[in-house]
C-alpha positions, 0 to 999 in steps of 0.5 A: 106825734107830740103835738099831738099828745100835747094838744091831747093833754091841754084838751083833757085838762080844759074837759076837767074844768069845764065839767066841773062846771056843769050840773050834776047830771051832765058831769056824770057823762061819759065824754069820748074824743074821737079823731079822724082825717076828713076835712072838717067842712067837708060833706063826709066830715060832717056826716061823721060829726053826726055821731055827737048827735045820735049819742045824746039822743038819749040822755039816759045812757050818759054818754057823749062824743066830741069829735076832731077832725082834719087830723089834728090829734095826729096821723091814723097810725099815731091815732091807733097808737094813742087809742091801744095805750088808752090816751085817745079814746076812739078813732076812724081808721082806714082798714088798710091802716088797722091792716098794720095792727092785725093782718087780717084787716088786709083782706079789704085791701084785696081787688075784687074781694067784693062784687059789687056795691051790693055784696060789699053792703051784705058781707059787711052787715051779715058776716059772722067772720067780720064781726069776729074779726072787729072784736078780736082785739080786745087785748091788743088795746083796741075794739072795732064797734062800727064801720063807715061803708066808704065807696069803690076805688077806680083808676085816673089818669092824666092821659083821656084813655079808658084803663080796661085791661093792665097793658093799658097801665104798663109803664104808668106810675100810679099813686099808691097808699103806702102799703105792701098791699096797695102796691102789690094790688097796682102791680098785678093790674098793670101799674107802676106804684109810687106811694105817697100820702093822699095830700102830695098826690096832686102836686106828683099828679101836677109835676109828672112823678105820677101818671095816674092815681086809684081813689073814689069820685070825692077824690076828683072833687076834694082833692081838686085831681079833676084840674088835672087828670082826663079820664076816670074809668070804673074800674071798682077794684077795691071796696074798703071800709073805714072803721071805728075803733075804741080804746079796750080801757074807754069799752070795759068802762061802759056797762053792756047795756052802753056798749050796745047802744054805742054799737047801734048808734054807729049802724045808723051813722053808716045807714045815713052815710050810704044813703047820702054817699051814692048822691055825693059820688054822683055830683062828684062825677057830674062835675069833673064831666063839666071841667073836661074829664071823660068817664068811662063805664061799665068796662069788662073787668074780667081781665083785671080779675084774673090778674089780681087771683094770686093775690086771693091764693096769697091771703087764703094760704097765710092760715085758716083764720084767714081762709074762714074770713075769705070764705064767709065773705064770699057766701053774701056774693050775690047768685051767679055773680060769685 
């Protein structure tokens, strides 16, 4: 953490100077550092660092985005942290970490919330309840103004066996993200969780402290899991969107006429993100098929549906902010597939 605020600091106090040298007009922007973890060279990393492009599009506005990547300003819950005091102005922050912040959040932590790809895409652009929920932390620090539509999560193991129902799991110890809702999510669907952060897992898959993990297809090829493990079944439990998140104190600095285009300017970034996303899960898989690795789709996940309902009964009781939320997402369910 303060690494990070140092590097924060030193990065402010070069922004000073290199301003003060630029013309009139362009020190007059509005310049806003936004952090997230992906890989810098990585596919998705880039399609991040469109942001900074889309922005200067139109120069009238004055505004300008410098992103960091990789994590170099710090873990997402240091970045939340950093954003809610105004020391950082914005950030791409998984939902299950803002779940920490605002428990509502933790409704995209819940398996089979969504459908399918579809449903997911619809709730996600149409809900009313979503889009309450991403404004209704202003004075808590933070503003939510966009979302990247990340993919599904599905089950991998080690072993070549297709994970169609939890006896399949018993007894596996599965890599889970260190939140009571990814273990508890684990554990109604048959596994044994281990938490553990994303960047050990290969060495716990490698030395046996796990069996098996649950992620998207990015993380067979990115994180290398295809040398590995044998199987991945589709189960597509889990969609969970990443969102971006803006200091209260950098949003009430902007007229509402920027505050607008910023919010349109991250539409289009998720629109170009899930027009390239399906392409890369795709290669994704095509290329742990040629390694070795079996793929198993189009299971029944009916099973698994009905394992995971106490959890649904669980977020629905906490209050009727959450049961509004749960319902108004349920309403973009495709006909006959509610």
């Amino acid at each position: 953490m303060k690494k990070a605020v140092l590097f924060i600091v030193v990065l402010s106090m070069v922004a000073v100077v290199f301003t003060g040298c630029k013309k009139k007009e362009a020190a007059e922007a509005k310049v806003f550092r936004l952090s997230h973890g992906q890989a810098q060279d990585s596919e998705i990393g880039a399609t991040i660092a469109y942001i900074h492009d889309l922005v200067q599009k139109d120069k009238t506005q004055g505004l300008d985005i410098e992103v960091y990547a990789s994590g170099v300003l710090g873990t997402e819950r240091e970045n939340i942290e950093m954003v809610k005091t105004g020391f950082l102005d914005m950030a791409k922050i998984s939902a299950n970490s803002l779940g920490q912040f605002d428990d509502r959040f933790t409704i995209f932590s819940l398996p089979y919330l969504f459908t399918g790809q579809e449903h997911y895409y619809e709730a996600l652009a149409k809900s009313e309840e979503i889009k309450k929920l991403f404004d209704d932390n202003n004075s808590e620090g933070f503003v939510a103004i966009g979302y990247y539509a990340n993919g599904s999560r599905s089950f991998y193991l080690k072993e070549n066996i297709a994970v169609t129902s939890p006896t399949v799991l018993r007894g596996k110890k599965i890599r889970s993200m260190s939140n009571t809702a990814s273990m508890n999510m684990i554990e109604a669907m048959g596994g044994s969780p281990v938490p553990m952060n994303a960047d050990e897992t290969y060495t716990a898959l490698q030395q046996g402290v796990v069996d098996g993990a649950e992620n998207t297809e990015l993380a067979l090829t990115v994180n290398k899991h295809n040398e590995i493990c044998k199987s991945y079944t589709y189960t597509e439990h889990q969609y969970t969107p990443d969102i971006y998140i803006i200091s209260t104190k950098a949003w009430n600095n902007l007229s509402k006429g920027q505050q607008n285009y910023l919010k349109d300017a991250f539409v289009t970034l998720n629109a170009n993100f899930t027009k390239e996303y399906n392409r890369m899960m795709a290669e994704a898989i095509e290329q742990s098929e040629k390694v070795g690795m079996t793929i198993y789709r189009n299971i029944d996940k009916s099973v698994f549906i009905q394992a995971v309902q106490p959890l649904h009964k669980t977020f629905i009781e906490k209050g009727d902010k959450y049961k509004v939320l749960y319902e108004d997402i349920q309403k973009y369910a495709p006909k006959g597939n509610k």
